[in-house]
N, C-alpha and C positions, 0 to 999 in steps of 0.2 A: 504493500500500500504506500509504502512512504518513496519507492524510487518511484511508483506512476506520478505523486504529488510532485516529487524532484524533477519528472521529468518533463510535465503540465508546467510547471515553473518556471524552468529553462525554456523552452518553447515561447512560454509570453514572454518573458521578458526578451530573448531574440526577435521578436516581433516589434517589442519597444525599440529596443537598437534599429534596426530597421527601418522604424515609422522617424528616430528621433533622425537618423543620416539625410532622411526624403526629405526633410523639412529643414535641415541645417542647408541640404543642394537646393532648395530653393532659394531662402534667405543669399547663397552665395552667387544665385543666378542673377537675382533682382539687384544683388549689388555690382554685382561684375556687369550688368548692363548698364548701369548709370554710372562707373566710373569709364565706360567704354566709350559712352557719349559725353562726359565730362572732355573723354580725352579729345575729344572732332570739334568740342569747342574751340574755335581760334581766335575767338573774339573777346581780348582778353583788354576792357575796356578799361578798369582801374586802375591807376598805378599806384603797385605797395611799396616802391621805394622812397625816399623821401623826393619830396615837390622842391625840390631847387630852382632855381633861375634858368638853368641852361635845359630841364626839362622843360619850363614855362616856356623858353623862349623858339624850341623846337616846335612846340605845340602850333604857338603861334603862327611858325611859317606854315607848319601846314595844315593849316586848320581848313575843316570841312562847312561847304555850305549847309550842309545836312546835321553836322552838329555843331550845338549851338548853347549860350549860356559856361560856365564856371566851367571851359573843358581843363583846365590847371591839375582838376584832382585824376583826371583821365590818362591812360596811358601814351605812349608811343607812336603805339600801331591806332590809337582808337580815330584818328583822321580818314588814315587811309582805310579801313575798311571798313567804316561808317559810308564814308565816299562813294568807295567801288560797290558795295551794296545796293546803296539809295539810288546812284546812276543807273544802275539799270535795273532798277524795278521802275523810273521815271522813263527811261527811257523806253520802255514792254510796255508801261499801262498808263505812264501821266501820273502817276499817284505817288508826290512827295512824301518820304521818311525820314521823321527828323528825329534824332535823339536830342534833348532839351537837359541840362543839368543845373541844378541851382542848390548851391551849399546852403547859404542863407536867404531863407524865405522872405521875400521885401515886408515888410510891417510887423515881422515877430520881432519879439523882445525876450528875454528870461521870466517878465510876465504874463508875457502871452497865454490862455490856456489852451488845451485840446481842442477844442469848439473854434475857439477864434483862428486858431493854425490852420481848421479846415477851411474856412472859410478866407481865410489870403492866400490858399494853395488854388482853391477853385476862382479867385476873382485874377491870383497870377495866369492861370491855364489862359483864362476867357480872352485877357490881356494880349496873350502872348496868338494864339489861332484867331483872334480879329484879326491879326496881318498878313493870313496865309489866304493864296488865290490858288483857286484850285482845288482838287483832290489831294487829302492829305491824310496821314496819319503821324501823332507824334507822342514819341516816350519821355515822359517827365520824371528826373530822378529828381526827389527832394531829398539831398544829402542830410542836410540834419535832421530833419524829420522823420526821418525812416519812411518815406513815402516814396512809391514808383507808380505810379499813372499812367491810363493811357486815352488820348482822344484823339476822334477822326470823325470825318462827315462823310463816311464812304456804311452805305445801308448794312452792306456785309460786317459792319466792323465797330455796329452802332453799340451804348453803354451795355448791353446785353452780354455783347458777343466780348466786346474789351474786357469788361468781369470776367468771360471765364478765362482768357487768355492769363489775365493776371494772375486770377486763382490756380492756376495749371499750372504755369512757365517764368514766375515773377517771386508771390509770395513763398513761397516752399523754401526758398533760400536766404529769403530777408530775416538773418537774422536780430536780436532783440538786446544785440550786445550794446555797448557805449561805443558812440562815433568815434571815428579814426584807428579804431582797435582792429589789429590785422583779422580776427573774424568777421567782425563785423564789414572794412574791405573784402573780404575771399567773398562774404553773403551775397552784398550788396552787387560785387562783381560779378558772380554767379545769374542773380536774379535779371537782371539790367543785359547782360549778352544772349541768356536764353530770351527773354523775352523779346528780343530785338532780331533773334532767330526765329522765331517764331512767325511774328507779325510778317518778316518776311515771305518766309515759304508759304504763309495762307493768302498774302496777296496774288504771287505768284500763282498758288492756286487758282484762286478763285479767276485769274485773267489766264488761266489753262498755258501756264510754261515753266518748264524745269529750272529751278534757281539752282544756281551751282553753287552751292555754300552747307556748310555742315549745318545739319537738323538740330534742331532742339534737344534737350532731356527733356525723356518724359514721367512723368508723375506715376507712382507705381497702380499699373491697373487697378480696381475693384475684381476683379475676376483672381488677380492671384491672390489680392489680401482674401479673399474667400477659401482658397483653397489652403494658405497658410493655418487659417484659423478653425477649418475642419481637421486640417492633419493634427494641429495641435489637440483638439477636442478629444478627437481619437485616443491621443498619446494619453492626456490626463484621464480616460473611462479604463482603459485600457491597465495605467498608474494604481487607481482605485480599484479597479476588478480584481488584481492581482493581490495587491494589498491587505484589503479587507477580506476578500474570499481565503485571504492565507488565515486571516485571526481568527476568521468565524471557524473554519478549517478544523484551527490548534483548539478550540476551546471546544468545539463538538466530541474530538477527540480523546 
């Protein structure tokens, strides 16, 4: 009696090994796919080294029509392939992409509250897209506010559709640290390039032509956290089956 128990035993718990390796390979799938896409990011729009002069003054020369506003805290490369991006999605469909950056919010103060921030964040956007002619879409980074926006007058692209872009491609990375702290840069950089990849490829889309530029990351399905969270169920009925059916087992005994 007690090696068929020993043997019932061994069995589930090779079952649990099993169930725990499927679900550790997923967890390594879902990661190894978004450090894979992390990797095709090339738009590597923040600069984490220190803001010098001769960064500043690079910047300046060649700074983009397309990006516009506080580019000082931006990288290098973030001219030119802001640039070459936005030219030819204007030049395929007409429809301006601008990235917009602004460190400090015009009218905030240290007492400004939340409430009032939104409101000079929304009266800065309106300010700023009154001067745009045209088809447009444009990404607002509000560096000390921890805010990344997006507006356009394009129907495909309306606050709807910009919400879930942000929600998707944007927020997931914004992290909640204190400005200027290299996480809080890697978030913010993260956030600010996928989503500016993003907005791309679905214009692109939607005017039917292949943008040649690396994809977004994407947000991990609902379909796998489903299946993560069955496997786990499993493991834990599975945990308790074994368990309890061993004490109830010993004390029958």
């Amino acid at each position: 009696m007690k090696q068929e128990v020993s043997c019932s035993l061994n069995k589930a718990y090779i079952l649990i090994y099993i169930i725990h390796l499927a679900i550790l390979q997923t967890f390594m799938f879902a990661n190894g796919s978004k450090q894979s896409s992390i990797a095709n990011i090339e738009s590597t729009l923040l600069d984490k080294s220190s803001k010098d002069s001769k960064t500043n003054e690079k910047l300046a020369q060649g700074a983009s029509a397309y990006l516009q506003g506080d580019i000082d805290i931006l990288s290098q490369n973030a001219p030119t392939i802001v640039q070459e991006l936005s030219s030819i999605i204007y030049e395929k469909t007409g429809v301006k992409v601008f990235l917009h950056v602004v460190k400090n919010t015009p009218q905030n103060d240290t007492q400004t509250d939340i409430n009032a921030k939104f409101q000079n964040r929304r009266s800065y956007e309106t300010h700023i897209t009154e001067q745009i002619q045209g088809n447009y879409a444009i990404i607002f980074l509000f560096y000390n506010d921890h805010a990344i926006t997006l507006k356009s007058n394009l129907p495909f692209l309306n606050d709807t559709h910009a919400a879930e872009l942000l929600e998707d491609y944007a927020y997931p990375y914004l992290p909640a640290d204190s400005v200027g702290t290299l996480r809080y840069n890697d978030g913010v950089n993260e956030g600010v390039s996928n989503l500016y990849l993003a907005l791309t490829h679905k214009i692109a889309k939607h005017y039917n032509f292949e943008l040649n530029a690396p994809k977004p990351m994407e947000k991990q399905s609902d379909a796998t956290k489903v299946v993560i969270y069955a496997m786990l169920l499993i493991l834990i009925g599975l945990f308790i089956l074994v368990r309890f059916g061993l004490l109830a087992f010993k004390k029958k005994g």
